[in-house]
C-alpha positions as CSV (number, residue, x, y, z in Angstrom):
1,X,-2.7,-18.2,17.9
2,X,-1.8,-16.2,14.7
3,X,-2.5,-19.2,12.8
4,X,-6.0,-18.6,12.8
5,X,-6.2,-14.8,11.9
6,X,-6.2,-14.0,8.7
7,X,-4.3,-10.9,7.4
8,X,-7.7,-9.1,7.5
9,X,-8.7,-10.1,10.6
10,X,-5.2,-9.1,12.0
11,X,-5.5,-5.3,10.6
12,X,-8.9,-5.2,11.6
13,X,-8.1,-6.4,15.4
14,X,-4.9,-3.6,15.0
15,X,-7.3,-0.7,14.0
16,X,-9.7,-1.5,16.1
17,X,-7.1,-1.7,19.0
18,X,-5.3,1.1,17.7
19,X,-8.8,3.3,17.6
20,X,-10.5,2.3,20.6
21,X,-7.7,3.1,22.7
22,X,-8.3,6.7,22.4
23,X,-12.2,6.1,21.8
24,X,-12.8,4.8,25.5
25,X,-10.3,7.7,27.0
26,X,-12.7,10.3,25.1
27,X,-16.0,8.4,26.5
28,X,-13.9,8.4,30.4
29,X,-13.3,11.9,29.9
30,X,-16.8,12.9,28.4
31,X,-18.2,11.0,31.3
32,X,-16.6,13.1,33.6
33,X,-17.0,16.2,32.2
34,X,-20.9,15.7,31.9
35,X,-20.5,14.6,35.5
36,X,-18.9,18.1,36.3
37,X,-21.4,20.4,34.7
38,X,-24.0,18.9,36.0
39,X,-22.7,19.5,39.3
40,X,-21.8,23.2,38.4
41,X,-25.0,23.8,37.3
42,X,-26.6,22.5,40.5
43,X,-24.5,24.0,42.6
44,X,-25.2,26.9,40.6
45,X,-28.6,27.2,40.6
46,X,-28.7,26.0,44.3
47,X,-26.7,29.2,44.7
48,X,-29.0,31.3,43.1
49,X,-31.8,30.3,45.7
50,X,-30.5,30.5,48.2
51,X,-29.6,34.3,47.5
52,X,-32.6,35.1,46.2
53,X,-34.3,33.2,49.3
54,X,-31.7,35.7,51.6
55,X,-33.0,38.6,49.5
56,X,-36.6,37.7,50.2
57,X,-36.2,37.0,53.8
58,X,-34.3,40.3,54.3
59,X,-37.3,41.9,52.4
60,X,-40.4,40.1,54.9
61,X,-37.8,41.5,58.1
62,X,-38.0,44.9,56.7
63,X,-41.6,44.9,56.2
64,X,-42.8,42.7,59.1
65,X,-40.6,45.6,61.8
66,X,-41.8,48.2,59.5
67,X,-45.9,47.0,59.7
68,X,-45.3,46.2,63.4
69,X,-44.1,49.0,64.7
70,X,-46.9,51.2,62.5
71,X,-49.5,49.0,63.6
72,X,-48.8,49.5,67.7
73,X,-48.1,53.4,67.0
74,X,-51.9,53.7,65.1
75,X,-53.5,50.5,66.5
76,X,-54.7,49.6,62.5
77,X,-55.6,46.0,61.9
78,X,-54.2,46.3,58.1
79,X,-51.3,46.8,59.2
80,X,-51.1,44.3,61.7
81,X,-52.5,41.4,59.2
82,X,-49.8,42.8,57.3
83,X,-47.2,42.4,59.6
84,X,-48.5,39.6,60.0
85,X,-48.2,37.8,56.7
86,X,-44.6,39.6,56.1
87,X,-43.9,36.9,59.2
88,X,-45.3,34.2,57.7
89,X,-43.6,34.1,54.4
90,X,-40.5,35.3,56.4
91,X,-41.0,31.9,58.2
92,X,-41.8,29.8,55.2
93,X,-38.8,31.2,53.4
94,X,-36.5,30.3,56.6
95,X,-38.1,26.6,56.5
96,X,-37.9,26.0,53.1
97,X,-33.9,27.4,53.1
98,X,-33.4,25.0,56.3
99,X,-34.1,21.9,53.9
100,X,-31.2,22.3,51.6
101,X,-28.9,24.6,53.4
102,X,-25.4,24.2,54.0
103,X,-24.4,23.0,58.2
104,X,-22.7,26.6,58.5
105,X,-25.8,28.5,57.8
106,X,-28.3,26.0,60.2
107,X,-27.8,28.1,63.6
108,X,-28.7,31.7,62.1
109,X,-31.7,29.9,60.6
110,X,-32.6,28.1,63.8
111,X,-32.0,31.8,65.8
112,X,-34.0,33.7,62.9
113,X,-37.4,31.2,63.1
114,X,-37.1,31.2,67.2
115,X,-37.0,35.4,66.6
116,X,-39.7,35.5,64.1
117,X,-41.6,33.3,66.6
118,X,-41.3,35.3,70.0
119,X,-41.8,39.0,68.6
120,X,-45.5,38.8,68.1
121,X,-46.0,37.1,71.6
122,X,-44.2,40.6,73.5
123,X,-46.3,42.9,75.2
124,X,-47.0,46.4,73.4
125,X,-45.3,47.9,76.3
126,X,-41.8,45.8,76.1
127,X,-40.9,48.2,73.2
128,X,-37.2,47.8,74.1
129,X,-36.7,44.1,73.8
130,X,-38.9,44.7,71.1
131,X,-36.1,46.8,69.3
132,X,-33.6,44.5,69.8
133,X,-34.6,41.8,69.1
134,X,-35.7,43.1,65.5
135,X,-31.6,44.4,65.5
136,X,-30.9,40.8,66.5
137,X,-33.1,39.4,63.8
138,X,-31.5,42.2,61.1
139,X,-28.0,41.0,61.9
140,X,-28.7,37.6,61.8
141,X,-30.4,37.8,58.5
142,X,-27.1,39.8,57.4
143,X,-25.1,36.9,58.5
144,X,-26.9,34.3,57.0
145,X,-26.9,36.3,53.7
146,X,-22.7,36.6,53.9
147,X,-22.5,33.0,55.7
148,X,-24.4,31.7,52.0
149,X,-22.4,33.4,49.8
150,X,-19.5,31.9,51.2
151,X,-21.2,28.7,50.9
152,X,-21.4,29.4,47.3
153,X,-18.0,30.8,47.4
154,X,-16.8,27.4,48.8
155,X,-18.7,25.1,46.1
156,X,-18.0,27.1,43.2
157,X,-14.0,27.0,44.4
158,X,-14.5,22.9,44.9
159,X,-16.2,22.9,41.1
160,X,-12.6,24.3,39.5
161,X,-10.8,22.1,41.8
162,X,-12.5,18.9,40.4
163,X,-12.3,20.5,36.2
164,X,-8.4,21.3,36.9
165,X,-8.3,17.6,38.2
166,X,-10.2,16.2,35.6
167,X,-8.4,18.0,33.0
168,X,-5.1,16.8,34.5
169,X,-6.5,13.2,34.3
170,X,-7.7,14.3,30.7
171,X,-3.8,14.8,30.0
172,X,-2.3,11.3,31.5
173,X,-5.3,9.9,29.5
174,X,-4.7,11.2,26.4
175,X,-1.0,10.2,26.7
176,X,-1.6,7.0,27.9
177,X,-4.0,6.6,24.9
178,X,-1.2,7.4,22.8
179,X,1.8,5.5,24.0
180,X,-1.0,2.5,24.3
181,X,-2.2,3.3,20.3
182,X,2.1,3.4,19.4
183,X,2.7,0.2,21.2
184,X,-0.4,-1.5,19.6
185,X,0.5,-0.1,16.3
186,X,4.2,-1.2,16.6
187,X,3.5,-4.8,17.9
188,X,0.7,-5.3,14.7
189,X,3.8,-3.7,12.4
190,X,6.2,-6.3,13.6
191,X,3.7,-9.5,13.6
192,X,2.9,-8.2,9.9
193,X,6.1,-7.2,8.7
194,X,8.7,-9.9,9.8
195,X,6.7,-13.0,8.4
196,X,6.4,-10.9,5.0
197,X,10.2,-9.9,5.4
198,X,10.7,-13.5,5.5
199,X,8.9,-14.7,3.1
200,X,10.2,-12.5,0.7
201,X,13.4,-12.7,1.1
202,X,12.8,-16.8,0.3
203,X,11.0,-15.5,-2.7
204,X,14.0,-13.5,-3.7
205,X,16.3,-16.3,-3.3
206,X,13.9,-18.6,-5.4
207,X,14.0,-15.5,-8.3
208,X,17.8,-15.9,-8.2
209,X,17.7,-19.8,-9.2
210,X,17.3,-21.7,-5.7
211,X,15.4,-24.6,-5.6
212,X,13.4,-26.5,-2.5
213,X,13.7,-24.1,0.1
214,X,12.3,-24.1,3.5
215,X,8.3,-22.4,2.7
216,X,7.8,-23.2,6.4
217,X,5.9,-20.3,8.1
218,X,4.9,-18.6,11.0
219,X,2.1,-15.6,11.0
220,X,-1.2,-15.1,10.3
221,X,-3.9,-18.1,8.0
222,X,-3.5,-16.7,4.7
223,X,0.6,-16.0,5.1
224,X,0.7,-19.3,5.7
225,X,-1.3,-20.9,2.6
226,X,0.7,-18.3,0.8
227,X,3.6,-20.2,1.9
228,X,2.6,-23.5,1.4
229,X,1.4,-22.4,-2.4
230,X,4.9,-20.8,-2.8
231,X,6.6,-24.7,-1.6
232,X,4.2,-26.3,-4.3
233,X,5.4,-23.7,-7.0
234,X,8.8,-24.4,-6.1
235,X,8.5,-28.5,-6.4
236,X,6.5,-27.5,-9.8
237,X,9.9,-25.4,-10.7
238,X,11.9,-28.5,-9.7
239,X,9.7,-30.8,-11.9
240,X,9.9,-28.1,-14.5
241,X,13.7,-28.2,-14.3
242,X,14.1,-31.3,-14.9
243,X,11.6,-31.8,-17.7
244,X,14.0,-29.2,-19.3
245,X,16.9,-31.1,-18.5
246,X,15.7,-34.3,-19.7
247,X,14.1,-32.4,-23.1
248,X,17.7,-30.8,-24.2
249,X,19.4,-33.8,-23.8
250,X,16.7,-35.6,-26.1
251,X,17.6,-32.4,-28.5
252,X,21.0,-33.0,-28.2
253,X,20.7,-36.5,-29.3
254,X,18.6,-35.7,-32.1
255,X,20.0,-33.1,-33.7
256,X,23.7,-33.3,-32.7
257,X,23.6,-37.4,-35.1
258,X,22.0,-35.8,-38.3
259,X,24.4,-32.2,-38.0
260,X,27.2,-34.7,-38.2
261,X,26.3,-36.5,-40.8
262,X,25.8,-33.7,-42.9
263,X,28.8,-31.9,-42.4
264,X,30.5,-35.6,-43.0
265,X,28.8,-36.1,-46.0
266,X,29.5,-32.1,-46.8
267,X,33.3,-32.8,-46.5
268,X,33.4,-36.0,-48.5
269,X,31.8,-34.3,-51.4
270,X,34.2,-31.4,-51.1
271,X,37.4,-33.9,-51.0
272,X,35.6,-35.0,-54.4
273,X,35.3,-38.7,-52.8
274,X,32.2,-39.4,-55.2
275,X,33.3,-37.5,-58.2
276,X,34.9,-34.7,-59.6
277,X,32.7,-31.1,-59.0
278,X,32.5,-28.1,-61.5
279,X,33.5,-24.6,-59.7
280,X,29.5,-24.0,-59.1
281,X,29.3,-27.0,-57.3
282,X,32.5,-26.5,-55.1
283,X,30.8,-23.3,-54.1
284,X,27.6,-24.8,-53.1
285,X,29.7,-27.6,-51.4
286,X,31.5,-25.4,-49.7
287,X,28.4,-23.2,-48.3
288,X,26.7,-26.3,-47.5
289,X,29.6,-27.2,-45.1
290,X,30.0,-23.9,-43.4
291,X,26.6,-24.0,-42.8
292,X,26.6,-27.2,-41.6
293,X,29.1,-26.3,-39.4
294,X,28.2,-23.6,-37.7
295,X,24.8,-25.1,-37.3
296,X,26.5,-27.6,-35.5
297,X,29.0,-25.4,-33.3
298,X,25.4,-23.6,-32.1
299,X,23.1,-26.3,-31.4
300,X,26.4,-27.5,-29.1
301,X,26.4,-23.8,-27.5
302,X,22.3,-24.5,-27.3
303,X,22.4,-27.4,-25.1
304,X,25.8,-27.1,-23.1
305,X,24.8,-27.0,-20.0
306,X,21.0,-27.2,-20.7
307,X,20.5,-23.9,-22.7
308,X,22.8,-22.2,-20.2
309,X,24.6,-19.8,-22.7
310,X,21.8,-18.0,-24.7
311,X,20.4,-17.6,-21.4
312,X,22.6,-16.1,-19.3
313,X,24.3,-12.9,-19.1
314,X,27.3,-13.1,-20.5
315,X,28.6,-10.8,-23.7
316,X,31.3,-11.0,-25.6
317,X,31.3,-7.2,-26.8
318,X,33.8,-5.8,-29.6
319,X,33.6,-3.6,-33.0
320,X,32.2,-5.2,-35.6
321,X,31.4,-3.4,-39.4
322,X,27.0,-4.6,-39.2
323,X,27.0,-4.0,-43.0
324,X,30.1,-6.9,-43.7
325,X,27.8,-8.8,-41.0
326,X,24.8,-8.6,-43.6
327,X,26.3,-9.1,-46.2
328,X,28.2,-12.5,-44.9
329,X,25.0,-13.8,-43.6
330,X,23.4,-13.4,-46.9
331,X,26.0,-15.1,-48.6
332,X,25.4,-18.0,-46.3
333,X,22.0,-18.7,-47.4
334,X,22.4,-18.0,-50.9
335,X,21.4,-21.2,-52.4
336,X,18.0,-20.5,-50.2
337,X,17.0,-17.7,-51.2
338,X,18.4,-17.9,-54.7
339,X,16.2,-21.2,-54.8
340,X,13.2,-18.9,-54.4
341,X,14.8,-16.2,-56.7
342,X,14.3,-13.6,-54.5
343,X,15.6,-10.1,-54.7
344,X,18.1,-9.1,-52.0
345,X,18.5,-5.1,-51.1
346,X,20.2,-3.7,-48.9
347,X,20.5,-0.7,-47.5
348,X,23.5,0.3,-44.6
349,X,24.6,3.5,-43.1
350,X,25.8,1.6,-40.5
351,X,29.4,0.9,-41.0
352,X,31.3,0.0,-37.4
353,X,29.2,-0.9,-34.5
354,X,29.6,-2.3,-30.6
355,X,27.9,-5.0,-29.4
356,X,28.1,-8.9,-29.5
357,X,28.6,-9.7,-32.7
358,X,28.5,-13.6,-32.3
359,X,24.8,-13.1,-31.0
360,X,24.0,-10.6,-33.8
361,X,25.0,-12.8,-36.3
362,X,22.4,-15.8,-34.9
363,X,19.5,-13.2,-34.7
364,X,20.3,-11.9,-38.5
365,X,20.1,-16.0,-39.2
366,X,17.3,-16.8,-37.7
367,X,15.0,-13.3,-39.3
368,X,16.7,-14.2,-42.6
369,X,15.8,-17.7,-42.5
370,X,12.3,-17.0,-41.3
371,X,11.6,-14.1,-43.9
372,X,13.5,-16.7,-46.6
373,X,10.3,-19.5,-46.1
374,X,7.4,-17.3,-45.7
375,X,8.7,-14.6,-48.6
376,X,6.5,-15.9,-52.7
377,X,8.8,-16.7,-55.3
378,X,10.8,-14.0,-56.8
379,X,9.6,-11.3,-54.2
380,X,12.1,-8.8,-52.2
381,X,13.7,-9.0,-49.2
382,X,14.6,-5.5,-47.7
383,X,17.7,-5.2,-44.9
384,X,18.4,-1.9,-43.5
385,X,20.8,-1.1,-40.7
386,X,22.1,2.4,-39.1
387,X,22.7,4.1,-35.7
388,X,20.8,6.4,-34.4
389,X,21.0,8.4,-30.8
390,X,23.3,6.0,-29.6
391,X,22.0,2.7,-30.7
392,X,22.5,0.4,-33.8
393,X,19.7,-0.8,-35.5
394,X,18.7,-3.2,-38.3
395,X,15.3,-4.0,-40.5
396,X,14.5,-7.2,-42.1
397,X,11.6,-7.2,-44.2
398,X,9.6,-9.2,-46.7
399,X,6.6,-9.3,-48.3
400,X,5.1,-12.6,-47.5
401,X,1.4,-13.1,-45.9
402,X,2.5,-11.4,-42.9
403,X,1.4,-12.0,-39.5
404,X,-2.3,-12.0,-38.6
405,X,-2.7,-9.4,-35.5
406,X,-4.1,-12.4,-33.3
407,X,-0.9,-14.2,-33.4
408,X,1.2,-11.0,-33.2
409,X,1.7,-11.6,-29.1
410,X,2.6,-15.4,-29.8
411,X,5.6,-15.6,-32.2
412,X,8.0,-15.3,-29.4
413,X,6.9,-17.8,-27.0
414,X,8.9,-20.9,-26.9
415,X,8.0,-24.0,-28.8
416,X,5.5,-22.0,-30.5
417,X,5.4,-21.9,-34.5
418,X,3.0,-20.5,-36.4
419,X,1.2,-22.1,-39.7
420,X,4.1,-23.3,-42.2
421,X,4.3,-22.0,-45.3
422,X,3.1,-24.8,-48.6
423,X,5.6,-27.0,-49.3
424,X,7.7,-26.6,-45.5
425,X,7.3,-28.5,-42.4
426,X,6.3,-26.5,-39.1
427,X,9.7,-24.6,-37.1
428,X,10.8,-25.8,-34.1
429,X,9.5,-22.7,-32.5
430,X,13.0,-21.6,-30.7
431,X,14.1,-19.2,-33.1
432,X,12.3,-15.9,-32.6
433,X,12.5,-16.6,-28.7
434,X,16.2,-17.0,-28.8
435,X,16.3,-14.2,-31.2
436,X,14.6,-12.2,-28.8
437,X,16.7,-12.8,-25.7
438,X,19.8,-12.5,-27.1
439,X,18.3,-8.4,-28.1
440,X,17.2,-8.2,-24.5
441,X,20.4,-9.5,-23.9
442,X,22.3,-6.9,-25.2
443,X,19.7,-4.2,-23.2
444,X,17.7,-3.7,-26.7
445,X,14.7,-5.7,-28.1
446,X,13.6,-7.2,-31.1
447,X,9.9,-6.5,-32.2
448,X,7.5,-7.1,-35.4
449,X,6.3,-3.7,-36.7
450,X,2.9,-3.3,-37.9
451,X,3.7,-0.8,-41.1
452,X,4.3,-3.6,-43.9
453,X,2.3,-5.9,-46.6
454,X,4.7,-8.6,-45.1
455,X,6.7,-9.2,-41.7
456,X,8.9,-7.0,-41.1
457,X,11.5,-6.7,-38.2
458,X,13.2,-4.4,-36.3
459,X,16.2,-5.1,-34.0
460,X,18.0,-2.4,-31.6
461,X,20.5,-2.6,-28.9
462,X,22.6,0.5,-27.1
463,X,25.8,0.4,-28.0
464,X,28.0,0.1,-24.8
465,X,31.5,2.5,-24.4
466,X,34.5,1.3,-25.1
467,X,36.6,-0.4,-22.0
């Protein structure tokens, strides 16, 4: 069924759950709390009448004995239309009591109408019976009054009976509503949580290098496109892979041919196979073969393994003097930039540093070379190195065109080379981006400042303790 929900739908299904739960207890108990005070107020003013209709018929008694007896002592007619009409609303007060009064107070009402109706038919001369049955008509209005206030008594007693229930029903409700809002919480947690757990833990294991993994899913719609996105970037990774694969070896082959021949041809003319050579030459000779050489040794170290060593972790750390380092690299590519007659300075503070000196040395190469083709003819190139706060540091600078601010973001992205300079084919694009890694490598960076006429590059890395 979670197949099709969507992870939207699902949250909103969860707080809607989670909300309601507690909204319908409130409306249950809002209900019967309405319910309640509207049957307090009834009862109430129900109450209230019939006291006030007790009152009333007390008063009428009092005034239809008091008019009757005045009216057989002095024979007046006022005073008997009087007594008269204090009997009638005596009886209409009686009658209208009878309609809504509770079964306990029915008999005294019957016994006071049946009173009200025989005094007026006795004799003048039956003044005895007279008397009493005016006490019997007193006591039984006393009665009634005392037998509805009980009534009242009773009701308003009943009306906290039902509120103390209700508000114990208010209490399982409200922790009902909450153990039901937990367990509705926890379920939409877990039928979240343990596809995403799952999913990125596959994720996690295809960020540490595996390849065609089971992307299979259960959980809500979108989870599961996610998933079967995640299995198509992970057949596009495999794909990848092997373009990578196939491209190195195609590298290897190309470069590894031409390398050889040149260090072949580098030693044959320093065996002096095609001629004697003057001390100059034996010099150049001899760079050219070094260079040659190591060239070699690194492309090999390149495409072992398909690129494996300059990107993985592993440093070779020792001390190393960074100056001795310059100044050996610069002596490597002197017939370059001697070609161009440029002007070398150099500037160290720096005397013994830590780090990877192999992978030093192949960033140094690759700035000189690239600040060596882009620098004019018989213009400077600047090196500075030092330490500072715990980190060694060099500069490479020249004063070429520079780099226009578009293309600032771009010069370390693999296979990407800039425009060449007149005269020089295009780079291969790798030597900044290998340059760059081995920095980050080593936990420091290398980055093109912005303060220069020309290019001009700064590398850092921590220098780790001594083990």
């Amino acid at each position: 069924m979670l197949r099709f929900l969507s992870f939207r739908s699902l949250l909103l299904a969860g707080f809607l759950g989670v909300a309601l739960i507690p909204a319908a207890a409130l409306m249950q108990l809002r209900h019967a709390l309405g319910l309640a005070a509207d049957s307090a107020q009834r009862h109430q003013r129900q109450g209230q009448r019939w006291q006030e209709i007790a009152r009333l018929s007390q008063e009428q008694a009092v005034q239809f004995e008091r008019a009757s007896r005045q009216a057989l002592i002095l024979r007046d007619r006022k005073l008997a239309q009087t007594a008269s009409q204090a009997r009638g609303e005596l009886l209409r007060a009686q009658q209208t009591l009878r309609l809504d009064a509770p079964a306990e107070a029915l008999p005294d009402i019957d016994a006071i109408l049946d009173l009200a109706s025989r005094l007026p038919a006795l004799p003048a001369v039956q003044r005895r019976q007279r008397d009493a049955l005016f006490r019997e008509l007193n006591q039984r209005l006393e009665r009634q009054q005392q037998a509805l206030a009980a009534a009242g008594e009773t009701r308003q007693a009943s009306w906290r009976g039902d509120i103390e229930r209700m508000r114990q029903q208010a209490n399982r409700l409200a922790w009902l509503a909450l153990a039901a809002a937990v367990l509705l919480a926890l379920l939409f947690t877990l039928l979240i949580h343990a596809p995403l757990r799952g999913l990125q833990r596959r994720i996690a294991r295809l960020a540490g290098g595996a390849r065609q993994l089971e992307w299979r899913q259960s959980g809500p719609a979108d989870l599961q496109r996610l998933s079967r996105e995640l299995a198509q970037l992970d057949l596009r990774l495999v794909e990848l892979e092997q373009q990578k694969t196939r491209f190195f070896r195609q590298v290897s082959h190309e470069l590894k041919t031409p390398l050889a021949s040149i260090h072949e041809a580098a030693a044959l003319l320093r065996e002096q196979v095609a001629g004697p050579l003057n001390a100059q030459q034996s010099r150049i000779v001899g760079i050219l073969g070094n260079n040659a050489l190591t060239l070699r040794q690194r492309v090999e170290a390149l495409l072992k393994q398909d690129a494996g060593p300059w990107l993985s972790s592993e440093l070779h750390l020792s001390s190393f003097s960074l100056s001795s380092l310059l100044e050996s690299r610069l002596a490597s590519c002197q017939p370059l930039w001697q070609a161009k007659r440029l002007t070398i300075e150099l500037d160290s503070v720096a005397s013994q540093v830590r780090g990877d000196a192999s992978k030093v040395e192949t960033i140094v190469d690759n700035l000189l070379l690239n600040a060596i083709r882009h620098s004019p003819a018989g213009g400077r190139l600047t090196l500075r190195c030092g330490r500072a706060r715990g980190q060694a540091w060099l500069e490479v600078a020249d004063q070429g065109p520079g780099v226009p601010g578009a293309l600032r973001d771009k010069i370390f992205e693999p296979f990407w080379s800039g425009p060449a300079p007149d005269g020089e084919r295009p780079g291969s694009g790798l030597g900044l981006t290998m340059a760059r890694g081995y920095a980050q490598l080593m936990g420091g960076d290398l980055s093109l400042l912005a303060d220069g006429p020309g290019a001009r590059f700064r590398l850092h890395w921590p220098e780790p303790e001594s083990t």
